[in-house]
C-alpha positions as CSV (number, residue, x, y, z in Angstrom):
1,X,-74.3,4.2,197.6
2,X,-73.2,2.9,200.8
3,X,-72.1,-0.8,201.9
4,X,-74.4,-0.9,204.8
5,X,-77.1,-0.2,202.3
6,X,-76.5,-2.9,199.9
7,X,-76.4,-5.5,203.3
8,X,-79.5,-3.8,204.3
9,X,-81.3,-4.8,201.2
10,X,-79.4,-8.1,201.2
11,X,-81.1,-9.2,204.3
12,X,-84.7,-8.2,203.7
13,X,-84.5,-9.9,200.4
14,X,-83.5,-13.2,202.2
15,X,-85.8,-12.6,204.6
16,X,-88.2,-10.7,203.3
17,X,-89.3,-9.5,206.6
18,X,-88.0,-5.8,207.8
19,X,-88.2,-6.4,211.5
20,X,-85.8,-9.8,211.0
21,X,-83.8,-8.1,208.6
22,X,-82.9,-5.3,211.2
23,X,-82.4,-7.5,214.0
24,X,-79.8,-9.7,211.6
25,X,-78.2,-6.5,210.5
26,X,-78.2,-5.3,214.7
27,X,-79.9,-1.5,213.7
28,X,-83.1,-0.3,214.4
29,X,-85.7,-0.7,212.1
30,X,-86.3,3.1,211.4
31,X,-82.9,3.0,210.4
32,X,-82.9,-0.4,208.1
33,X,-85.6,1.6,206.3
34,X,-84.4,4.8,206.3
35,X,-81.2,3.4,204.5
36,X,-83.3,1.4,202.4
37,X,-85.3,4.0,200.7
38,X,-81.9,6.2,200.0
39,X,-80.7,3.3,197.9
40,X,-83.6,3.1,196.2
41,X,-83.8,6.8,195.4
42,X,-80.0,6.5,194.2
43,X,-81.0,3.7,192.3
44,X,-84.4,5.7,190.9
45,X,-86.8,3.1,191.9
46,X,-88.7,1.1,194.1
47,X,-86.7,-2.0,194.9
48,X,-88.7,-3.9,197.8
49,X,-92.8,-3.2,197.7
50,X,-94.9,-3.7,201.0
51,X,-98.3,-4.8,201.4
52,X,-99.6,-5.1,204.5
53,X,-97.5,-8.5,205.4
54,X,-96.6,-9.3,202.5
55,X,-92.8,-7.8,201.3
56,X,-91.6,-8.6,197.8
57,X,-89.2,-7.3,195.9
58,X,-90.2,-5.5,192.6
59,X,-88.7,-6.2,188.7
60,X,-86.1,-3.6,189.8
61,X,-85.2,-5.4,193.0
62,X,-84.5,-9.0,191.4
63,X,-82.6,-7.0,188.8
64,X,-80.6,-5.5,191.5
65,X,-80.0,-8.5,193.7
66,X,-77.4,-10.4,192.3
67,X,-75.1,-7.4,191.5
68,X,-75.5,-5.7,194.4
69,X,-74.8,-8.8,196.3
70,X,-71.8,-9.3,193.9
71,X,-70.7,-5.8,194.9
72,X,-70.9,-6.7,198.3
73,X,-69.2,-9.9,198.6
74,X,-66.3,-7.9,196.4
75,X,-66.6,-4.9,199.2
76,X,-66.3,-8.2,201.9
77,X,-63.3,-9.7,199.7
78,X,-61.7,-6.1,199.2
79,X,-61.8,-6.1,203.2
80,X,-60.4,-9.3,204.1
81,X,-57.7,-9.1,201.2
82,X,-56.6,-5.4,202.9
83,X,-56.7,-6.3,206.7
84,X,-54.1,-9.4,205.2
85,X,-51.9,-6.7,203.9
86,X,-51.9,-4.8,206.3
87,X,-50.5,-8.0,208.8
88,X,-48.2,-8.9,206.4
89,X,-49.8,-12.1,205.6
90,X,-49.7,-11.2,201.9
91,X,-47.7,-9.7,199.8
92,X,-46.9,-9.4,196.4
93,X,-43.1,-9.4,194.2
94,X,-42.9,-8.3,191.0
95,X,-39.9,-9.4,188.7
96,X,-39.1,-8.6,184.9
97,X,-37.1,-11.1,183.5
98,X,-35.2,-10.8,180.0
99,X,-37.4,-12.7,177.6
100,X,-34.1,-14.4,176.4
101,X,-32.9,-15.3,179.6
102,X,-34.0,-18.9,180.9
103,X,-35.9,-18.7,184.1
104,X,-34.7,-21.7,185.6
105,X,-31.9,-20.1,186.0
106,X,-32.9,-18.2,188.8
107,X,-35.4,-20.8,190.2
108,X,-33.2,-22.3,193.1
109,X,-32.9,-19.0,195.0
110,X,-36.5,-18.4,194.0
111,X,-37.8,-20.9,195.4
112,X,-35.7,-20.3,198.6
113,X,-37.0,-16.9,198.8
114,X,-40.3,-18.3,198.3
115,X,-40.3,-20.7,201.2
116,X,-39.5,-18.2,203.8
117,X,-42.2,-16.5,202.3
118,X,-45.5,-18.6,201.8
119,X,-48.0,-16.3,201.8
120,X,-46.4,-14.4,198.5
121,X,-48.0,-13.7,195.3
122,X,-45.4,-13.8,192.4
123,X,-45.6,-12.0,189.4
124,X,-43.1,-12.6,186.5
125,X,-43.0,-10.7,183.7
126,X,-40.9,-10.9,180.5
127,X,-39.7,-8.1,178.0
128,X,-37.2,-6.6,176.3
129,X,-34.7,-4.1,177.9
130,X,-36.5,-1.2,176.8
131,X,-39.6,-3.2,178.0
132,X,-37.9,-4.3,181.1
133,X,-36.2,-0.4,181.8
134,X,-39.6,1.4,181.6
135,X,-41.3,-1.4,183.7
136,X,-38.9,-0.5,186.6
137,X,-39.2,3.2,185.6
138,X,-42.9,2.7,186.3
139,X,-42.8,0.7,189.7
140,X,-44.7,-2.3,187.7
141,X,-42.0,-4.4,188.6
142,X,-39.7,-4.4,192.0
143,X,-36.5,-5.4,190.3
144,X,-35.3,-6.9,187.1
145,X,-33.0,-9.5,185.8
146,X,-31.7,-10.0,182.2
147,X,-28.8,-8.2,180.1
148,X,-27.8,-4.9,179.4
149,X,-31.1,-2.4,179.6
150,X,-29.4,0.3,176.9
151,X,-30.5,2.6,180.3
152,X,-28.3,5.6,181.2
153,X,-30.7,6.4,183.8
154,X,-29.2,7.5,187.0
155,X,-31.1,5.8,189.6
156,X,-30.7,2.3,187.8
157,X,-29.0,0.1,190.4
158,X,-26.9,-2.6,188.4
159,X,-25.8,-5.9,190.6
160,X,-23.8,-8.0,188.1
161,X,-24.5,-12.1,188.3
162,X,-22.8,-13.8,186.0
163,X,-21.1,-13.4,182.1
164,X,-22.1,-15.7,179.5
165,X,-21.2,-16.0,175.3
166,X,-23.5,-16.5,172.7
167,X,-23.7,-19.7,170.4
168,X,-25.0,-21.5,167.2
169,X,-27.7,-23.3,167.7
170,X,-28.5,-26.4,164.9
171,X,-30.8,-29.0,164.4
172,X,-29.1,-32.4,165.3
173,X,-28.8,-33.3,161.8
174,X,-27.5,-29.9,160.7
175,X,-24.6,-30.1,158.4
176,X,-22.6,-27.6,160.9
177,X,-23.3,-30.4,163.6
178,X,-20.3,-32.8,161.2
179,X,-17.7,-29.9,161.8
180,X,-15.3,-29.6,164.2
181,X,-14.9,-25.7,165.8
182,X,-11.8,-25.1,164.7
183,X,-13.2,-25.3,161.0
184,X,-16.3,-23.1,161.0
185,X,-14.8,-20.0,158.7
186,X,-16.6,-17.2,157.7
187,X,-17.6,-18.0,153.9
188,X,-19.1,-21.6,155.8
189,X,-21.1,-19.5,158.3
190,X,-22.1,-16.7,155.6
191,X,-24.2,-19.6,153.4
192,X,-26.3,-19.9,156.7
193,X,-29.6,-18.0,157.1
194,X,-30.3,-17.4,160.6
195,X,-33.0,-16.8,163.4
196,X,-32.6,-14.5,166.5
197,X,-34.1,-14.1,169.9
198,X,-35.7,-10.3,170.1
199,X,-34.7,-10.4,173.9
200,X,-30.7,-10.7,172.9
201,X,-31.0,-7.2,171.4
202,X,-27.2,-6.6,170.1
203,X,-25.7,-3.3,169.6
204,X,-25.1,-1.7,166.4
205,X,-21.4,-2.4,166.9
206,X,-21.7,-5.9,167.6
207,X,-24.1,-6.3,164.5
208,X,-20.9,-5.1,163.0
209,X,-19.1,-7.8,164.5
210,X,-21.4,-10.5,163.6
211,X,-21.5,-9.4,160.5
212,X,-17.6,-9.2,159.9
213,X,-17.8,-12.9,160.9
214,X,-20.4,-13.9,158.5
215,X,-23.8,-13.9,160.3
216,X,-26.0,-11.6,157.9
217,X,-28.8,-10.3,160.4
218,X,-30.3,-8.2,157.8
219,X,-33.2,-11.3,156.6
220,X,-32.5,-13.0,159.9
221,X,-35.9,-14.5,161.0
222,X,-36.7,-13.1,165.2
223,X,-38.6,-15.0,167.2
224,X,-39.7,-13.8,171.0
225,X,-39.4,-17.6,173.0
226,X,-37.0,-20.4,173.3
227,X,-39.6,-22.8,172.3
228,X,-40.0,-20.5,169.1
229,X,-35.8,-20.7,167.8
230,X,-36.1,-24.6,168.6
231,X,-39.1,-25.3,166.6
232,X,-38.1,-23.1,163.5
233,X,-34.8,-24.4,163.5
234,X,-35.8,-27.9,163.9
235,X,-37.9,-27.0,160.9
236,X,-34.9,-26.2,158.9
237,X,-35.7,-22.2,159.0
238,X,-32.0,-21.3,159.5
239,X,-29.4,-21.3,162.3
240,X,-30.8,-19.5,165.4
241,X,-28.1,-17.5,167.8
242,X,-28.9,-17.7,171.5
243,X,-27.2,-16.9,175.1
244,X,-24.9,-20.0,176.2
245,X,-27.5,-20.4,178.9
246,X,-30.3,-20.4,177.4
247,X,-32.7,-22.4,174.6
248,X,-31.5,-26.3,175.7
249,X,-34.5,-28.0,173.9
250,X,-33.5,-31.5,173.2
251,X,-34.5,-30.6,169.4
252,X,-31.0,-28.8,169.0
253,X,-28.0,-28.5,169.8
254,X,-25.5,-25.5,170.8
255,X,-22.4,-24.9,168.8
256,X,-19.4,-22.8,170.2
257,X,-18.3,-20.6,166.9
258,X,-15.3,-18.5,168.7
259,X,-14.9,-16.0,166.1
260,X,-18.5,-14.5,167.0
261,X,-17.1,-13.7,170.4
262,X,-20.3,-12.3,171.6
263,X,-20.9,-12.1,175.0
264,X,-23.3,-10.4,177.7
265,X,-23.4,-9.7,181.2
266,X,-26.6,-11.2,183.2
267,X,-27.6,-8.5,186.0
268,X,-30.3,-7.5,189.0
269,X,-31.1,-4.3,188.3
270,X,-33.2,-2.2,190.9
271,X,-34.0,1.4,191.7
272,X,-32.3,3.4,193.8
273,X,-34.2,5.0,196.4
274,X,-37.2,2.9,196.4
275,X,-38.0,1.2,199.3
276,X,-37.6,-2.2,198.9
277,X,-40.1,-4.9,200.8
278,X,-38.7,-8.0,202.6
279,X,-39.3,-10.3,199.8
280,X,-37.3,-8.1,197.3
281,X,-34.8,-7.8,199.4
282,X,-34.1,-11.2,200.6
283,X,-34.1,-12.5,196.4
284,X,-32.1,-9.7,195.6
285,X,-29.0,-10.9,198.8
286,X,-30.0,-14.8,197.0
287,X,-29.2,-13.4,193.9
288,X,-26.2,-11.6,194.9
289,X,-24.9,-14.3,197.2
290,X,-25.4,-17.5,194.9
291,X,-22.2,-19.0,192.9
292,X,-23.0,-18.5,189.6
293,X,-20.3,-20.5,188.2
């Protein structure tokens, strides 16, 4: 089946003459026709019935009319969408972003990007690191930002942005809210049950760590968004631990508990290789370029 088909038939149906519909569609009338009846073979049936003067379209051809003009207009769309492309007019950035990192954090040189850029279409995509790794593996995304990947893969580009620690985070009337940093201990934080954010993924050895300090991760409740650790631990579901950065709900507060000593490195991470677009580009030299602290 053929485009110039489908308008073919188009036309006679709205005008439901064969001579108008041929000089509408600028072609002969032979060949108006001629394409005609090949679509309706393809289609194994009559679609448009002649008698005399009078042209109608059969059962088959109201059937067919609104999803072969559907196909069309998609065919016209598919055109328009590809010739725009093509001109750079638009253009599309993926980016993966760490499910527990907070994306305002990245908004101002975003939105920069963005205005040099109107015509853009912005995907953002959240994930793990295993998640985000395999998306830039893939080419689903152009580049990614978040924490460590657990990636050894050689053609991982890395472009460090900034370091931040990990913290407590309480309901506002929380008893740990009435005590001073200096006197959190171990057997105090080892009462607590606790909540964590699947996108912090920590490392056997630091789960060692944490749990030399008194957070017990083995019941600890996971939840996959910010707006998830607030409301649970609003609720009184346990003590949720969360990037420095991240989860500032007005429902909770952050507490600094030094003896966690947990910390992560916030990166860019892009493939080597791979041509990069403007738009990637320029976020990637914001990204690099902004002051972090």
């Amino acid at each position: 089946m053929e485009m110039q088909q489908v308008r073919y038939f188009i036309s006679v149906a709205k005008t439901l003459n064969f001579t108008r519909a041929a000089e509408d569609c600028n072609v002969t009338q032979p060949a108006l026709t001629r394409a005609i009846k090949l679509l309706e073979y393809e289609l194994g049936g009559d679609l448009i019935r002649r008698e005399g003067r009078n042209t109608h379209l059969t059962d088959l051809g109201q059937r067919m009319l609104p999803i072969l003009r559907q196909c069309h207009e998609a065919a016209l769309e598919a055109r328009s969408v590809a010739k725009a492309v093509s001109k750079g007019d638009i253009s599309t950035l993926s980016i993966a972003v760490s499910g527990s990192l907070d994306p305002a954090l990245i908004m101002a040189p975003l939105r920069e990007m963005y205005g040099a850029f109107m015509g853009i279409q912005l995907k953002l995509k959240r994930g793990t690191g295993a998640e985000i790794a395999a998306m830039l593996k893939s080419g689903d995304v152009d580049m990614a930002i978040g924490g460590p990947l657990g990636e050894g893969w050689d053609r991982l580009e890395v472009w460090p942005m900034f370091n931040e620690s990990f913290d407590l985070i309480v309901a506002h009337d929380h008893a740990l809210t009435m005590r001073n940093t200096l006197d959190l201990d171990v057997e105090l934080i080892r009462e607590e049950r606790f909540l964590l954010h699947s996108g912090a993924e920590f490392t056997d050895y630091e789960c060692e760590r944490l749990g030399a300090v008194g957070v017990n991760l083995h019941n600890a409740h996971h939840v996959d968004t910010d707006y998830d650790l607030a409301v649970l631990v609003t609720a009184g579901f346990g003590v949720g631990i969360a990037p420095s950065r991240s989860a500032h709900d007005p429902r909770v507060r952050h507490i600094t508990y030094p003896a966690m000593d947990l910390n992560r490195t916030i990166a860019v991470y892009t493939v080597a290789g791979r041509q990069r677009s403007r738009e990637a580009a320029t976020l990637l030299n914001l990204l690099r370029g902004k002051d972090w602290s």
